[in-house]
C-alpha positions in Angstrom: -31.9 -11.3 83.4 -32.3 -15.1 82.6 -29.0 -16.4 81.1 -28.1 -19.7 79.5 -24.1 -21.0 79.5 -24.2 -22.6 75.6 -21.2 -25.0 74.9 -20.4 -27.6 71.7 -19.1 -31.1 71.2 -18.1 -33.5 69.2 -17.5 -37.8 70.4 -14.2 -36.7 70.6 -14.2 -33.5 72.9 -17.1 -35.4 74.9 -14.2 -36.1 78.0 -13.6 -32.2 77.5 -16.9 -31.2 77.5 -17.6 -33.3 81.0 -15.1 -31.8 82.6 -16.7 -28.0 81.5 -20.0 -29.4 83.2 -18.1 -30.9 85.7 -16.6 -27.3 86.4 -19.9 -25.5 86.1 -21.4 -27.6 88.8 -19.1 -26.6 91.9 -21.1 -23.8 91.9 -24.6 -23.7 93.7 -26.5 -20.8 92.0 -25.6 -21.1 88.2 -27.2 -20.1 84.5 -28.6 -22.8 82.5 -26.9 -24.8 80.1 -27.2 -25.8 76.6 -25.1 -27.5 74.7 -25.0 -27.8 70.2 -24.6 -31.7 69.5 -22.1 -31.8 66.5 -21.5 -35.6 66.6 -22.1 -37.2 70.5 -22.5 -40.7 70.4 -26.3 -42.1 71.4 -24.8 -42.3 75.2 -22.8 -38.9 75.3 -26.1 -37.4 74.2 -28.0 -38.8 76.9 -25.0 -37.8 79.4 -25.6 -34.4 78.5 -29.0 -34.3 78.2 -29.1 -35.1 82.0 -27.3 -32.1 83.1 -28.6 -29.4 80.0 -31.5 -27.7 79.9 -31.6 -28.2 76.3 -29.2 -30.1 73.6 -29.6 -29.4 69.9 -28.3 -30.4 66.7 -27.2 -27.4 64.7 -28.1 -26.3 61.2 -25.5 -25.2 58.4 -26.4 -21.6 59.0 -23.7 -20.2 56.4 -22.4 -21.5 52.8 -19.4 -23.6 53.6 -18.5 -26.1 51.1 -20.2 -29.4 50.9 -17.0 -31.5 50.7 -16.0 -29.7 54.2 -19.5 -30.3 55.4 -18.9 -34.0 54.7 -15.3 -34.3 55.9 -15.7 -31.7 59.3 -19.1 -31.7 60.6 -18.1 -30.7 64.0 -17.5 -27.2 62.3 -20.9 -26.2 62.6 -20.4 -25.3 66.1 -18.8 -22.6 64.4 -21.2 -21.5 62.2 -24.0 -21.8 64.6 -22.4 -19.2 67.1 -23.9 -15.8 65.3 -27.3 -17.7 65.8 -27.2 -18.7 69.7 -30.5 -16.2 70.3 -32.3 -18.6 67.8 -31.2 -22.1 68.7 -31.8 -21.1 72.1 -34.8 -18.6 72.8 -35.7 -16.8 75.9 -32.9 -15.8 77.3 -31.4 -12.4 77.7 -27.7 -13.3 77.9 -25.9 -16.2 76.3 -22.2 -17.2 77.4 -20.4 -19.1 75.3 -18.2 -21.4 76.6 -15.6 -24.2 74.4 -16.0 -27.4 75.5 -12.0 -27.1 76.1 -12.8 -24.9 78.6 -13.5 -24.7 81.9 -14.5 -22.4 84.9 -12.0 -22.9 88.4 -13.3 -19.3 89.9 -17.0 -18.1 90.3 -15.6 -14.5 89.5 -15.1 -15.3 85.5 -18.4 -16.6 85.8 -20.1 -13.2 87.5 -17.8 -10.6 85.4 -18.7 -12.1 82.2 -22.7 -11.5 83.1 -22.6 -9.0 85.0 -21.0 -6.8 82.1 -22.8 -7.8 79.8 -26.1 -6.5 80.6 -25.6 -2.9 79.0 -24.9 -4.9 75.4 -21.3 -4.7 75.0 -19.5 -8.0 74.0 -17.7 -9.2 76.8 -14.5 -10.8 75.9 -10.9 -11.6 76.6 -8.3 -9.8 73.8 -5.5 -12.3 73.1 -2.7 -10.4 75.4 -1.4 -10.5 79.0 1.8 -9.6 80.5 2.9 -13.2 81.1 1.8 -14.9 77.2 5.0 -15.7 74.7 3.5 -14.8 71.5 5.4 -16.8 68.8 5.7 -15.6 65.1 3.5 -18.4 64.1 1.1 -17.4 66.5 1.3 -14.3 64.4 1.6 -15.6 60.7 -1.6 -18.1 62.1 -3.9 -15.3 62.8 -2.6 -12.7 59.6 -3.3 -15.6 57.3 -6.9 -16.2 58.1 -7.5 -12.3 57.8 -6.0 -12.6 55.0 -8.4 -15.4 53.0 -11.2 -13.6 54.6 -10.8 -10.0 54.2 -7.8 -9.3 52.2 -4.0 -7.9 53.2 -5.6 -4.4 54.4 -7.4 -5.9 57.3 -4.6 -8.6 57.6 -2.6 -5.6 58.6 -4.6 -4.6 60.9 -4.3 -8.3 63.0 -1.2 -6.6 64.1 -2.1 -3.9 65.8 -5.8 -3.7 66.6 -7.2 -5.5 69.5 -7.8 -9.3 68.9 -10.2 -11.1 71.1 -10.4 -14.6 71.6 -14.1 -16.2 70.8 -13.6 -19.0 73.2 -15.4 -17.5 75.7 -17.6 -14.6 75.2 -21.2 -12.9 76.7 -23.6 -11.0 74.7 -27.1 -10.2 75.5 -29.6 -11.2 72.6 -30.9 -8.1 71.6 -26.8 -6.6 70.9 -26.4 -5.9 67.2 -23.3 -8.0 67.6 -24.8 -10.7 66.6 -26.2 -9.6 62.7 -22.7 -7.7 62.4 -21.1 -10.9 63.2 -22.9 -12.9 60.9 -22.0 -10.8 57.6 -19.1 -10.5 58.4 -18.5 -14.7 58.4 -20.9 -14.7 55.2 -18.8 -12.3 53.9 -15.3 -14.3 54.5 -16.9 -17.7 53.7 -18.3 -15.8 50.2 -14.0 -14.7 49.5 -12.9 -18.2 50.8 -15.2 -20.1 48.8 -17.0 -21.5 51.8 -13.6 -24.1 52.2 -12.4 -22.0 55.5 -14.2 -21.9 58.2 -13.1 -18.9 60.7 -15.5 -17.4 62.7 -13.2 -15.6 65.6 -11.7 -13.7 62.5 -15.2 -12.8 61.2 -16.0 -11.6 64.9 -12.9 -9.4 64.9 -13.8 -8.0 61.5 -17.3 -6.9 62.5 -15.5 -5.4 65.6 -13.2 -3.1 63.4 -15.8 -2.2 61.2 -18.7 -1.9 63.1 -17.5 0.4 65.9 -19.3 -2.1 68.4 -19.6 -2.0 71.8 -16.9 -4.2 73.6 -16.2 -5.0 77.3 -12.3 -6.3 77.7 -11.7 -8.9 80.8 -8.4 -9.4 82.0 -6.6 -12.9 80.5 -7.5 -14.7 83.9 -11.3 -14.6 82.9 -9.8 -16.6 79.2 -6.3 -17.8 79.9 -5.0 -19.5 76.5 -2.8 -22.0 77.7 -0.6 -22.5 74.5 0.7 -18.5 75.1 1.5 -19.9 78.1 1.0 -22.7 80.8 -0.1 -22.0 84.7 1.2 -22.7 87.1 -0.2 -24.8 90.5 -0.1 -23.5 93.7 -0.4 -26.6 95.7 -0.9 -25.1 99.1 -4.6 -24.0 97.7 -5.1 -26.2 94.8 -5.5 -24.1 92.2 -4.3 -23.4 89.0 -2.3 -19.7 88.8 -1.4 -16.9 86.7 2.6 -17.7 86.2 4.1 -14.4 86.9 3.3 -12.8 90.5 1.1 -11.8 92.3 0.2 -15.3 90.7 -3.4 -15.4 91.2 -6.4 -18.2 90.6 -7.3 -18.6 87.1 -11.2 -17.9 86.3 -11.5 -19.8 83.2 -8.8 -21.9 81.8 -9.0 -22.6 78.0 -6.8 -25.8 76.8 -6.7 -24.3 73.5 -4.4 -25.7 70.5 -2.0 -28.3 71.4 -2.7 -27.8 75.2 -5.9 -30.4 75.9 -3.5 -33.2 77.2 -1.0 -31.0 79.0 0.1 -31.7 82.3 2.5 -29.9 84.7 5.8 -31.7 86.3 5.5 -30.7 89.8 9.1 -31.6 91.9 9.3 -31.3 95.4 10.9 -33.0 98.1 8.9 -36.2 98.2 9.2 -36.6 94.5 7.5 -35.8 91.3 3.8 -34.7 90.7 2.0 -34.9 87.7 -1.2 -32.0 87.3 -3.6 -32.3 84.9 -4.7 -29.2 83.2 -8.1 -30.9 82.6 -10.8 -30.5 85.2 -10.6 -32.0 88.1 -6.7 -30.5 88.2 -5.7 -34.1 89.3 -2.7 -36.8 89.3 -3.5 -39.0 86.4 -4.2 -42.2 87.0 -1.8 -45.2 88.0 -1.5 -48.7 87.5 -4.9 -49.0 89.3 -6.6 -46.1 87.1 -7.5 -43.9 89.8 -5.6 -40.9 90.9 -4.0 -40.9 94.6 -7.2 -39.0 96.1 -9.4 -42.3 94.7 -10.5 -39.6 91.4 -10.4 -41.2 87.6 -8.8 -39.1 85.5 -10.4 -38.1 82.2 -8.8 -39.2 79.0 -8.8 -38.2 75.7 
């Protein structure tokens, strides 16, 4: 089955979205990529059109408002999501991938395609043994239910399984994707198109729809703000915190987590890790890390 890796960016999430690319590339046999252009600069295009198979500016496929049109165009890598078989054609399975993302194990990669050949969404829910959920975390979620679907759905954000949109496969003839689509034109309609939220539109079509659904362990999605990795220095790689501690398959800098770095003490002093890829020392006065590597900024 051909499959295409589809990612978004804005100027400012270009330095994210190289290091996504950057991640991709470690690995010699990969899917294509293609990547929705929601406000690169002339020369991050061109970047990205050197390593894509195809870059495209997106439509407004749903009715948000025009005054957040105007104010957060970057959103329409949102709203394009229920239309990735259209932007995109000829490909059987499409893996979405947030430019504030990126792959450290080939396993993520293989599960998420591998699974979703029989036409279940494959998908990460928002829980793992090791994540602190906090009550905003909680009151963040419930709200946008809320404004969308009203307080009987907003009830069920606490109990039914939630799953992160982040990072997700689907193959392009899965019914997932029309589902998904009322049910954001449905929530856009309530909110009067001023709140944009299509992870709680997927979840709605999910409850509703009795859709097919693959789960993946958190290691194939880690959310970093439920909580951060940890490095395990003696094979570079970034870890599950709690034992048996293993690799990380995707790691996802969501919220506040993009610029996060780990304090690392040991007996010849203090490390700093980025969570970005490369997971490198930032730079020093010379602005290159100690192994020669510039670090990636914001």
């Amino acid at each position: 089955m051909r499959a295409v890796v589809v990612t978004a960016a804005d100027e400012s999430f270009f330095p994210l979205l190289r290091g996504l690319i950057g991640s991709l590339e470690q690995f010699e046999s990969r899917p294509a990529l293609a990547c929705l252009d929601v406000g690169l600069s002339p020369a991050s295009r061109e970047w990205v059109a050197l390593h894509a198979q195809h870059v495209v500016v997106p439509e407004w496929d749903l009715p948000v408002d025009p005054r957040v049109r105007d104010r957060r165009p970057h959103i329409r890598a949102l709203t394009a999501r229920p239309f990735l078989p259209r932007y995109f054609p000829g490909y059987d399975i499409y893996l979405w991938i947030d430019a504030d993302a990126w792959v450290q194990e080939r396993f993520a990669l293989d599960w998420y395609l591998q699974y979703a050949r029989g036409g279940a969404l494959v998908a990460v829910p928002e829980v793992d043994r090791a994540y602190r959920h906090t009550r905003s975390n909680v009151e963040w979620r419930m709200t946008r239910v809320h404004n969308y679907f009203g307080p009987k759905f907003a009830q069920r954000a606490l109990w039914k399984t939630y799953f992160n949109a982040g990072v997700f496969a689907l193959r392009a003839d899965a019914p997932h994707w029309e589902a998904w689509e009322r049910s954001f034109r449905e929530g856009l309609e309530v909110a009067k198109g001023v709140q944009c939220c299509d992870q709680t539109a997927l979840n709605h079509a999910l409850w509703t729809m009795n859709l097919a659904v693959h789960p993946l362990p958190a290691l194939c999605n880690w959310l970093c703000h439920y909580r951060h990795p940890v490095f395990d220095a003696e094979h570079n790689r970034l870890c599950e915190p709690v034992a048996p501690s293993r690799p990380i398959g995707v790691l996802h800098l969501a919220a506040q987590t993009k610029d996060l770095s780990l304090q690392l003490k040991g007996d010849g002093g203090t490390r700093v890790i980025s969570l970005r890829f490369p997971a490198v020392e930032p730079p020093g006065p010379g602005g290159n890390g100690d192994d020669g590597t510039a670090s990636q900024g914001a």
